[in-house]
HTML snippet that shows the backbone in 3Dmol.js (N, CA, C, O; Angstrom):
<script src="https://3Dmol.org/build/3Dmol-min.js"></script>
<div id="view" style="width:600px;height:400px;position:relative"></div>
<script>
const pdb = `
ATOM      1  N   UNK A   1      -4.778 -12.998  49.133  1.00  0.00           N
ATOM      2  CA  UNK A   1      -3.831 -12.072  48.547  1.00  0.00           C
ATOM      3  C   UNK A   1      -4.370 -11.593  47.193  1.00  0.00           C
ATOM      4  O   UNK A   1      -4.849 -12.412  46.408  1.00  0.00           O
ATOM      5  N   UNK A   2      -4.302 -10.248  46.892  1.00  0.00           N
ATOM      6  CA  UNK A   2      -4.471  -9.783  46.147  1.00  0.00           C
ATOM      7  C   UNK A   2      -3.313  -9.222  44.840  1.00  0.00           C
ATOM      8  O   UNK A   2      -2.131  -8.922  45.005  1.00  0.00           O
ATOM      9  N   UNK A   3      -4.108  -9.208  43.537  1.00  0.00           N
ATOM     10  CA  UNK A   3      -2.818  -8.384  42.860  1.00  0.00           C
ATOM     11  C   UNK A   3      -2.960  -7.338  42.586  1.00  0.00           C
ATOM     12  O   UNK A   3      -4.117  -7.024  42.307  1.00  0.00           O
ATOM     13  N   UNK A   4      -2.051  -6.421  42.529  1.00  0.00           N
ATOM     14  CA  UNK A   4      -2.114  -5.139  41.464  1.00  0.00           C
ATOM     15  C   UNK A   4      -1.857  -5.130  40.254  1.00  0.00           C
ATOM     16  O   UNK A   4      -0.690  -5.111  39.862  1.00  0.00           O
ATOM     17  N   UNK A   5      -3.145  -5.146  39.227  1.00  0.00           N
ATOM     18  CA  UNK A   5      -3.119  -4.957  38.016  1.00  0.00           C
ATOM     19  C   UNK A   5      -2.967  -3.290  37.477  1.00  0.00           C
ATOM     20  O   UNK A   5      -2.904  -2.972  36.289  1.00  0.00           O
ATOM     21  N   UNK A   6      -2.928  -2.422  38.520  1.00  0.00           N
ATOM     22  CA  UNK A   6      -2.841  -0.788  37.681  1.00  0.00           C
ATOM     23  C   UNK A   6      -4.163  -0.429  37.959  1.00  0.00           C
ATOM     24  O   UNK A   6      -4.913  -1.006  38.746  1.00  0.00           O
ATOM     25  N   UNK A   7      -4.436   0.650  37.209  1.00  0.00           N
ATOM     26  CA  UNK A   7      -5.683   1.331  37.190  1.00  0.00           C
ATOM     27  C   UNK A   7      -6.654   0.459  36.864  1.00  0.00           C
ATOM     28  O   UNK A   7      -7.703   0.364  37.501  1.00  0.00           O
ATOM     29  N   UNK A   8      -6.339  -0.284  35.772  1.00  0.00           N
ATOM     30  CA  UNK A   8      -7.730  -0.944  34.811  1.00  0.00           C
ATOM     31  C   UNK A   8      -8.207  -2.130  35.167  1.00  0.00           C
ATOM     32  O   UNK A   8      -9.197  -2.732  34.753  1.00  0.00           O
ATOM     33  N   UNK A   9      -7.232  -2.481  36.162  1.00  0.00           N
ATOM     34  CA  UNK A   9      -7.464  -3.841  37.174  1.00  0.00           C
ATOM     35  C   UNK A   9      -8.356  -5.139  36.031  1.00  0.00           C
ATOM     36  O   UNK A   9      -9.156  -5.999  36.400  1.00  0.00           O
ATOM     37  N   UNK A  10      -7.875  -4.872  34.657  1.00  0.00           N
ATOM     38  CA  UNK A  10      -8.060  -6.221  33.743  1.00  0.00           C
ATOM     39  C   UNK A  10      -6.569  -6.832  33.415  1.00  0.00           C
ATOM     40  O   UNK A  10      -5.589  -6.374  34.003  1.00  0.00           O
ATOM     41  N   UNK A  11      -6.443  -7.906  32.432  1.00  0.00           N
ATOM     42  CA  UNK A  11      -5.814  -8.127  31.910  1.00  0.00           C
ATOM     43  C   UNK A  11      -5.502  -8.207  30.698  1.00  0.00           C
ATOM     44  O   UNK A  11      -6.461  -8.474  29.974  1.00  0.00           O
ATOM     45  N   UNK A  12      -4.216  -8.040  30.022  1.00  0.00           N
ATOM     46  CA  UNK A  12      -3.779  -7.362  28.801  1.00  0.00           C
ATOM     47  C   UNK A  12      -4.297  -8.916  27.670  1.00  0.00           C
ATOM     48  O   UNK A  12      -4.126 -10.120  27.859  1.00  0.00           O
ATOM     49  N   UNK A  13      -4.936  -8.179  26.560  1.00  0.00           N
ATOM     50  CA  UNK A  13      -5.268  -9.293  25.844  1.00  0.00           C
ATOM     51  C   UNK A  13      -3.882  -9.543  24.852  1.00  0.00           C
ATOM     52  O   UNK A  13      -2.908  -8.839  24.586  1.00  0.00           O
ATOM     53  N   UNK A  14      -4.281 -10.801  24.486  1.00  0.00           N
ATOM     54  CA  UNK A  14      -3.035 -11.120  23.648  1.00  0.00           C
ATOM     55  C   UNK A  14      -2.462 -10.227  22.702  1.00  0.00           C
ATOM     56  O   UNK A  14      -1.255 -10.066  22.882  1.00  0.00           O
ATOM     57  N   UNK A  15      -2.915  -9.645  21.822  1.00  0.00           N
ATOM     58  CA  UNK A  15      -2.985  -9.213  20.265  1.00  0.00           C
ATOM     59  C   UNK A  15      -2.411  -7.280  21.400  1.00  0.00           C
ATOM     60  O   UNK A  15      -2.010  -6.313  20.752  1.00  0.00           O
ATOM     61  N   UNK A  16      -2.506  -7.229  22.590  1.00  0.00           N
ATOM     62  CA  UNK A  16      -2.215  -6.037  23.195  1.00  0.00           C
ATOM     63  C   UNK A  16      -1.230  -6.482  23.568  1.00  0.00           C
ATOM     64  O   UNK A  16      -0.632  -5.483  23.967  1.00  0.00           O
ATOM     65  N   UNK A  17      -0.368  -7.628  23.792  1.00  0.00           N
ATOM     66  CA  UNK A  17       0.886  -7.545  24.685  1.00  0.00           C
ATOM     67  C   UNK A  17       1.900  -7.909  23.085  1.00  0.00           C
ATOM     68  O   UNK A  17       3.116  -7.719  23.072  1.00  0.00           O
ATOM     69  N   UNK A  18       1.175  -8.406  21.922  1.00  0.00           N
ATOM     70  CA  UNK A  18       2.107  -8.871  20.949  1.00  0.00           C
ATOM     71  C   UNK A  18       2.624  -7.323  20.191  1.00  0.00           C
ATOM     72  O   UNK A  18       3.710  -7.040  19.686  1.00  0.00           O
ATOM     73  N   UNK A  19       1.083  -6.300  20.387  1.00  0.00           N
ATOM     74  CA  UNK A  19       1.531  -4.951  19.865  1.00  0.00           C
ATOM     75  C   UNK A  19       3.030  -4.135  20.379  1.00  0.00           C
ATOM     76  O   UNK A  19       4.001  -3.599  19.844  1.00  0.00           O
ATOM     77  N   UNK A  20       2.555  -4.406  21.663  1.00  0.00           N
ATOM     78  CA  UNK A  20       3.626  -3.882  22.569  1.00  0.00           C
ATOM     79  C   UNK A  20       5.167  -4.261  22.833  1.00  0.00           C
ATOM     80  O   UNK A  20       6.023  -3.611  23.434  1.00  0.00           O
ATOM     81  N   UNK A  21       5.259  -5.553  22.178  1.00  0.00           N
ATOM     82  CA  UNK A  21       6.774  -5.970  22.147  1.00  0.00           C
ATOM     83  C   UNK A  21       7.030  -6.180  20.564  1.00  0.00           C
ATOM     84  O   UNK A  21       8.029  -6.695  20.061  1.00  0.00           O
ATOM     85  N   UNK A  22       5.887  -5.658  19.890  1.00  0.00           N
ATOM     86  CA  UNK A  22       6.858  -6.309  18.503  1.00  0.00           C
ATOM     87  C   UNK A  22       7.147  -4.833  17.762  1.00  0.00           C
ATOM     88  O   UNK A  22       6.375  -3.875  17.747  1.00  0.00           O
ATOM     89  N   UNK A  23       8.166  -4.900  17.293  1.00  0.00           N
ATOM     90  CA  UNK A  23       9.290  -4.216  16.197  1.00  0.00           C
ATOM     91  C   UNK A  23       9.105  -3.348  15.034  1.00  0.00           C
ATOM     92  O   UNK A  23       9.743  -2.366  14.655  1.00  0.00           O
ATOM     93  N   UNK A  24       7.992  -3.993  14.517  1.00  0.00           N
ATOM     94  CA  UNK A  24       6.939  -3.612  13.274  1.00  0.00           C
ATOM     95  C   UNK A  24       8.206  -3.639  12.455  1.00  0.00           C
ATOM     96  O   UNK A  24       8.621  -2.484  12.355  1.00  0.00           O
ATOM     97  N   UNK A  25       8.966  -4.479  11.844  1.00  0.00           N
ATOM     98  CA  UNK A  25      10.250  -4.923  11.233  1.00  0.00           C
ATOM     99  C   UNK A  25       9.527  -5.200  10.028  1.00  0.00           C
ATOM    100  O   UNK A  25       9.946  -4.709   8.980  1.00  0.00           O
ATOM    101  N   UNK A  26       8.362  -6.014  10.028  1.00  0.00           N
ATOM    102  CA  UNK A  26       8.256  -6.415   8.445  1.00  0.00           C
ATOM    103  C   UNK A  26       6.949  -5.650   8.472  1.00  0.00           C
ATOM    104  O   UNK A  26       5.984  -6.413   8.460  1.00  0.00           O
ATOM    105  N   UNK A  27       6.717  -4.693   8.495  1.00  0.00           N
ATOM    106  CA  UNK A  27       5.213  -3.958   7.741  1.00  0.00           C
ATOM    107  C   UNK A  27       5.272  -3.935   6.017  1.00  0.00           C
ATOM    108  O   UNK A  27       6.212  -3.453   5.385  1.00  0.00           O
ATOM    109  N   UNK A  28       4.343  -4.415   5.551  1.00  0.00           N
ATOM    110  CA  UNK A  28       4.013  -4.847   4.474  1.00  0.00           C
ATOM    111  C   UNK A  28       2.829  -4.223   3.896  1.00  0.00           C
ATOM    112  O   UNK A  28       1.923  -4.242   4.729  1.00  0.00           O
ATOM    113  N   UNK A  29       2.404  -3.567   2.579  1.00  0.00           N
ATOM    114  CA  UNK A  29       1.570  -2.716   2.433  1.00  0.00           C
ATOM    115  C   UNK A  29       0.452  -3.481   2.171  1.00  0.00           C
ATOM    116  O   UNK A  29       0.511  -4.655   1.808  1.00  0.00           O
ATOM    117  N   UNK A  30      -0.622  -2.819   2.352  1.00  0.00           N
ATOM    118  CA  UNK A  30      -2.097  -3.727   2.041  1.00  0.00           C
ATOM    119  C   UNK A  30      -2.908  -2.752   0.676  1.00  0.00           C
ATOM    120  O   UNK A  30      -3.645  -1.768   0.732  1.00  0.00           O
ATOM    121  N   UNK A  31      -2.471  -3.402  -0.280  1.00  0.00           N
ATOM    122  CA  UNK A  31      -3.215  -2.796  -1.205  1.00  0.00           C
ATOM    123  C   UNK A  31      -2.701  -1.648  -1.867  1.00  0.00           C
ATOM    124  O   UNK A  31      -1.678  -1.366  -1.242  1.00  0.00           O
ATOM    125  N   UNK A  32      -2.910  -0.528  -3.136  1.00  0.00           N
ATOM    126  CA  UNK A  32      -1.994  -0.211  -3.922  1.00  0.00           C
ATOM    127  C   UNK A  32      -2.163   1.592  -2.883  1.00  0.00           C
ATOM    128  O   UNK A  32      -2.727   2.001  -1.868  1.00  0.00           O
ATOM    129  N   UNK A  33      -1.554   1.959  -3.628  1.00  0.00           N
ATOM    130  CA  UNK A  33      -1.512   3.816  -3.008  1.00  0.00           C
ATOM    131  C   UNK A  33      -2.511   4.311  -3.537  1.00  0.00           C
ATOM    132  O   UNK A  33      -2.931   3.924  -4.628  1.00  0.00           O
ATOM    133  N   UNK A  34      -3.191   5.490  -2.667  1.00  0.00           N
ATOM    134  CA  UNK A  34      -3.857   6.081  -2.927  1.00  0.00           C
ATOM    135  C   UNK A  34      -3.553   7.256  -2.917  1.00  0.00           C
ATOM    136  O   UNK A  34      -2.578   7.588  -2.243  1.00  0.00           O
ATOM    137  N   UNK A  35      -4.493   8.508  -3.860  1.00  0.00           N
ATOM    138  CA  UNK A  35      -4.223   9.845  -3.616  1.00  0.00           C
ATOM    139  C   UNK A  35      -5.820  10.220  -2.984  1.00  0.00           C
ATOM    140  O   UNK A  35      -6.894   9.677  -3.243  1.00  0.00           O
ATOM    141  N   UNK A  36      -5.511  11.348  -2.072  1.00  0.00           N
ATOM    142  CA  UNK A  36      -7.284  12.338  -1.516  1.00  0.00           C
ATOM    143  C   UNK A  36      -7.591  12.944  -2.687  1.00  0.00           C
ATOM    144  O   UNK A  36      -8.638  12.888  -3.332  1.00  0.00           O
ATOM    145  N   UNK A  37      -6.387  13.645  -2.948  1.00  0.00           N
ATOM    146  CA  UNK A  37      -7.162  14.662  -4.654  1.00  0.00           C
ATOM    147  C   UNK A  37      -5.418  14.530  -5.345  1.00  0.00           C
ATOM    148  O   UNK A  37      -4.349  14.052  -4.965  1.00  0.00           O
ATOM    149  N   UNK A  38      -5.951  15.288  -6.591  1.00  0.00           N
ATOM    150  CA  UNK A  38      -4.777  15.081  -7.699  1.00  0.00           C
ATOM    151  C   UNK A  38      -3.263  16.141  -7.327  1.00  0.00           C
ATOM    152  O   UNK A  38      -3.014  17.342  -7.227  1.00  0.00           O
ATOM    153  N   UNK A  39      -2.649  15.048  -7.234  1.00  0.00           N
ATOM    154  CA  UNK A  39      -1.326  16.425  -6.938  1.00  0.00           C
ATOM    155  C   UNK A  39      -1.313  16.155  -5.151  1.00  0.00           C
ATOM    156  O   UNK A  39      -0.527  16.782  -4.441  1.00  0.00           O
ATOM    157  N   UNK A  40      -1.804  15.649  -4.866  1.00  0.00           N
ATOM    158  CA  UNK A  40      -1.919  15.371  -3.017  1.00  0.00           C
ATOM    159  C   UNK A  40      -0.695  14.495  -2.972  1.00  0.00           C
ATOM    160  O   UNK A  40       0.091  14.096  -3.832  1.00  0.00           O
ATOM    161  N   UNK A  41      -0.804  14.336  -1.682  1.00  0.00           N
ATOM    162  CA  UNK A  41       0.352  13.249  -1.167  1.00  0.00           C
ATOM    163  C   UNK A  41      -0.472  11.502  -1.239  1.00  0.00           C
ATOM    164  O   UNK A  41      -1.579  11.233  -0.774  1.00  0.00           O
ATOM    165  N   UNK A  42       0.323  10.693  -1.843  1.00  0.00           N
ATOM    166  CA  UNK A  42      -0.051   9.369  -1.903  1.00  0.00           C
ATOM    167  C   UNK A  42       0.042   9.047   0.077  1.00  0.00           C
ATOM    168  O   UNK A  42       0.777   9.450   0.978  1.00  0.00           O
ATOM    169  N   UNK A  43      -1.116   8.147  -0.008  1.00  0.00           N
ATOM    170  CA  UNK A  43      -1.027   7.410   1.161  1.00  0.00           C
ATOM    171  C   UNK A  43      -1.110   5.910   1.005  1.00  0.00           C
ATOM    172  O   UNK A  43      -1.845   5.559   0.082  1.00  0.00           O
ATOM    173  N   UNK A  44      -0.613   5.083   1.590  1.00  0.00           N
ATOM    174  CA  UNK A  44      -0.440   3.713   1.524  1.00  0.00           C
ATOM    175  C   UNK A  44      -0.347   3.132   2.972  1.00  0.00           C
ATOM    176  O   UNK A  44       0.436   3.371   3.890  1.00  0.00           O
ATOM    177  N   UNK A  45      -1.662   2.092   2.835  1.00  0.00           N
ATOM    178  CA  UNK A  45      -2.033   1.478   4.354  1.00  0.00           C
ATOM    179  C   UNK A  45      -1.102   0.403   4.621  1.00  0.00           C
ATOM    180  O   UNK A  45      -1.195  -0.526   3.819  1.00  0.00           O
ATOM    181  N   UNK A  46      -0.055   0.247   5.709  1.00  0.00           N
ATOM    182  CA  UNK A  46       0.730  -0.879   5.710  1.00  0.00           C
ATOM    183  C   UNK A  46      -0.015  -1.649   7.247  1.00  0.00           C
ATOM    184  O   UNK A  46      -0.663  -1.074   8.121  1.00  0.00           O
ATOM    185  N   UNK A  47       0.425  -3.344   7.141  1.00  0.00           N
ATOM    186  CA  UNK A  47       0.342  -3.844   8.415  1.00  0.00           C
ATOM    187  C   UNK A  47       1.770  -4.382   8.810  1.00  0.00           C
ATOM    188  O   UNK A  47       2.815  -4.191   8.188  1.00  0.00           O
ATOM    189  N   UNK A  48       1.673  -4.771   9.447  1.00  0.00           N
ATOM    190  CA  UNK A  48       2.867  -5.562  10.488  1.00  0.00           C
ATOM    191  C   UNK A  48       1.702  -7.067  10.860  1.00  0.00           C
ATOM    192  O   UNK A  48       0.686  -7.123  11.553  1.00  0.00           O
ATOM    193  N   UNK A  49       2.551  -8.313   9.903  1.00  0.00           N
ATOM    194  CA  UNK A  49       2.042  -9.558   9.974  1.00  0.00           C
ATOM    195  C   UNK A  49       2.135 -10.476  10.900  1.00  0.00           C
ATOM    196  O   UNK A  49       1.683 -11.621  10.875  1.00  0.00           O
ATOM    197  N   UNK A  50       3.129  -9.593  12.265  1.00  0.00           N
ATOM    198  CA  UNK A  50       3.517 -10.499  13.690  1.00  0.00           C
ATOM    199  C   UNK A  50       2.494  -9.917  14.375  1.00  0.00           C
ATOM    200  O   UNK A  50       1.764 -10.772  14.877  1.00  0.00           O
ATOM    201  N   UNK A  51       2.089  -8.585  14.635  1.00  0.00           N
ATOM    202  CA  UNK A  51       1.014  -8.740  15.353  1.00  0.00           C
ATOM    203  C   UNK A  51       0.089  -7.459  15.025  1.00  0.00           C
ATOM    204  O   UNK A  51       0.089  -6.434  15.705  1.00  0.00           O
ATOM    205  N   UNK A  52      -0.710  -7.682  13.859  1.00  0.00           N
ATOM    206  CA  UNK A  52      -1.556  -6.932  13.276  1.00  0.00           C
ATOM    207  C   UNK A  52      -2.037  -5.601  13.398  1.00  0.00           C
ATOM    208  O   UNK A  52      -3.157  -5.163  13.135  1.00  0.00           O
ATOM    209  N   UNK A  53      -0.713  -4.837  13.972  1.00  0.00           N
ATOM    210  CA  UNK A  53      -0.633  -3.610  13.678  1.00  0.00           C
ATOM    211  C   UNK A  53      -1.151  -2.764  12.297  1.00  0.00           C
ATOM    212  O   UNK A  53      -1.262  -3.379  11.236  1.00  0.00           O
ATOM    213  N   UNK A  54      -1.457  -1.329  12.380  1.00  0.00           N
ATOM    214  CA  UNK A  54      -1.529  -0.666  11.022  1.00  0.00           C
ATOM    215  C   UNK A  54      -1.325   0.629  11.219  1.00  0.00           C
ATOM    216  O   UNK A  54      -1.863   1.291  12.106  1.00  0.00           O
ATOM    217  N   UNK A  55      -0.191   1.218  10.032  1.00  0.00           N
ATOM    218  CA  UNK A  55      -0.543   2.537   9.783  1.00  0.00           C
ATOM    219  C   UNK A  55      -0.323   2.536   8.174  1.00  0.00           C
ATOM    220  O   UNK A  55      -0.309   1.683   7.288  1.00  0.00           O
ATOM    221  N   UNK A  56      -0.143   4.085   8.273  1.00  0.00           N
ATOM    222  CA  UNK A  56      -0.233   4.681   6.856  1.00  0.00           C
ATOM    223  C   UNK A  56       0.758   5.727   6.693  1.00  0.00           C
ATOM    224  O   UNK A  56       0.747   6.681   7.470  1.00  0.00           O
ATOM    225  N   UNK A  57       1.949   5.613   5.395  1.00  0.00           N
ATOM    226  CA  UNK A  57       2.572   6.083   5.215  1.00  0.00           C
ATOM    227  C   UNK A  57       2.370   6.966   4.282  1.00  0.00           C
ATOM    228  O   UNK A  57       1.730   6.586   3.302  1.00  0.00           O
ATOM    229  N   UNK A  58       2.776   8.146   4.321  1.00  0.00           N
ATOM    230  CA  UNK A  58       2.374   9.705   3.467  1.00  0.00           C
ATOM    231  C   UNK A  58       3.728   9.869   2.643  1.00  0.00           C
ATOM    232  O   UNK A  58       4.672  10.369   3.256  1.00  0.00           O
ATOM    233  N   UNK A  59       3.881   9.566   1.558  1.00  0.00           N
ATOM    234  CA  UNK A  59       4.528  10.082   0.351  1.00  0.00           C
ATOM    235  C   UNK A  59       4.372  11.265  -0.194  1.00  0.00           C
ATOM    236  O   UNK A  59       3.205  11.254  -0.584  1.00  0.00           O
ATOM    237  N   UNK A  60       4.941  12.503  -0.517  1.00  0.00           N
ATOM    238  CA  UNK A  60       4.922  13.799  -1.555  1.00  0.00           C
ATOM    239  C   UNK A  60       4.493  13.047  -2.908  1.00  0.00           C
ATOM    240  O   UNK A  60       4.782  11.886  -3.197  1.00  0.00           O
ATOM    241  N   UNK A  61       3.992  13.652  -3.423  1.00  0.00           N
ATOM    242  CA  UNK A  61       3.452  13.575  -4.973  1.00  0.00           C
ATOM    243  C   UNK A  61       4.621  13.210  -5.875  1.00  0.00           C
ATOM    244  O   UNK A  61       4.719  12.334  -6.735  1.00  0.00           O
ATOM    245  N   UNK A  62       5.718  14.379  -5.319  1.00  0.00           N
ATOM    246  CA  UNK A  62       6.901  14.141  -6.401  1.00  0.00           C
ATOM    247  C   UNK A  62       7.836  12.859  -6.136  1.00  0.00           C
ATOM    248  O   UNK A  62       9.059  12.787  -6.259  1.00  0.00           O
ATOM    249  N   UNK A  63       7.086  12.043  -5.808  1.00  0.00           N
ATOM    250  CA  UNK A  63       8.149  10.515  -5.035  1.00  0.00           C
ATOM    251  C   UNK A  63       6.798   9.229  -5.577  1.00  0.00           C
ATOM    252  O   UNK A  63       5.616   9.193  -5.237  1.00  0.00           O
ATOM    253  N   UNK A  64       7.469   8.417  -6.393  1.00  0.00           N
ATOM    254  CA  UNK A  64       6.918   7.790  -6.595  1.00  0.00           C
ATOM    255  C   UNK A  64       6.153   6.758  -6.052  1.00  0.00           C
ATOM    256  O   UNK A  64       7.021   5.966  -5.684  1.00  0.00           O
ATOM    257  N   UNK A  65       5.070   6.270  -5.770  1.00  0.00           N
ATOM    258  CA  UNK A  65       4.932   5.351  -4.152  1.00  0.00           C
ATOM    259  C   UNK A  65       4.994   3.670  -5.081  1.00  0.00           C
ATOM    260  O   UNK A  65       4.526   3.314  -6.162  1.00  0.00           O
ATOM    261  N   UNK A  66       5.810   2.963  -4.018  1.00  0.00           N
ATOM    262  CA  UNK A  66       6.128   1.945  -4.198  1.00  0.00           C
ATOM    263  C   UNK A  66       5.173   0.791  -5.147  1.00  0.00           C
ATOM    264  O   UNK A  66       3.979   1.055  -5.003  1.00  0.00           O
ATOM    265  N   UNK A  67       5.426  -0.541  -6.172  1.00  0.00           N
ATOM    266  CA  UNK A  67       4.527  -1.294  -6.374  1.00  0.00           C
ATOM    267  C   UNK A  67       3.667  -1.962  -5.717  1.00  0.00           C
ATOM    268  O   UNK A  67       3.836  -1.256  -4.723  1.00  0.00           O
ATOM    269  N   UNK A  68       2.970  -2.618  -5.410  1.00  0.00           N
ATOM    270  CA  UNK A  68       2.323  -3.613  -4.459  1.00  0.00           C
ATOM    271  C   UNK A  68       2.239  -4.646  -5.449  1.00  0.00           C
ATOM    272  O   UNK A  68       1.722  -4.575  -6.564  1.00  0.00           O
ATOM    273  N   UNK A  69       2.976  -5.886  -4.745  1.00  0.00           N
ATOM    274  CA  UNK A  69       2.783  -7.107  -5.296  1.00  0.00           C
ATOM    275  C   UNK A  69       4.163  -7.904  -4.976  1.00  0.00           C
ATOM    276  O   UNK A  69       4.306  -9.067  -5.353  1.00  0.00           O
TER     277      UNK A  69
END
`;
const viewer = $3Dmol.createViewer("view");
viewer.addModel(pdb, "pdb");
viewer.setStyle({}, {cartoon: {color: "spectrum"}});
viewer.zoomTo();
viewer.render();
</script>
């Protein structure tokens, strides 16, 4: 007997099935804000510490971006 795994006929690695059910509830920033050029929009790299997700949140200039620490 065989199974059907889908197209990719592998299996889902861990850190891929923890992405997929978790919440991203506590994303937490990594490090302080940055600007590309002066007067730009701040960007700030956050993770999610349940299962090592990342993005990056885009602030307007005229909004202050949060402390880190």
């Amino acid at each position: 007997m065989t199974r059907n795994r889908g197209k990719s006929m592998r299996n889902s690695t861990v850190r891929e099935i923890k992405m997929a059910i978790c919440t991203h509830e506590r994303l937490a920033p990594v490090g302080p804000s940055t600007q590309e050029t002066e007067g730009g929009i701040w960007q700030t790299k956050l993770s999610c510490p349940a299962c090592g997700a990342a993005s990056i949140h885009e602030t307007p200039d005229t909004a202050r971006p949060a402390p880190v620490g």
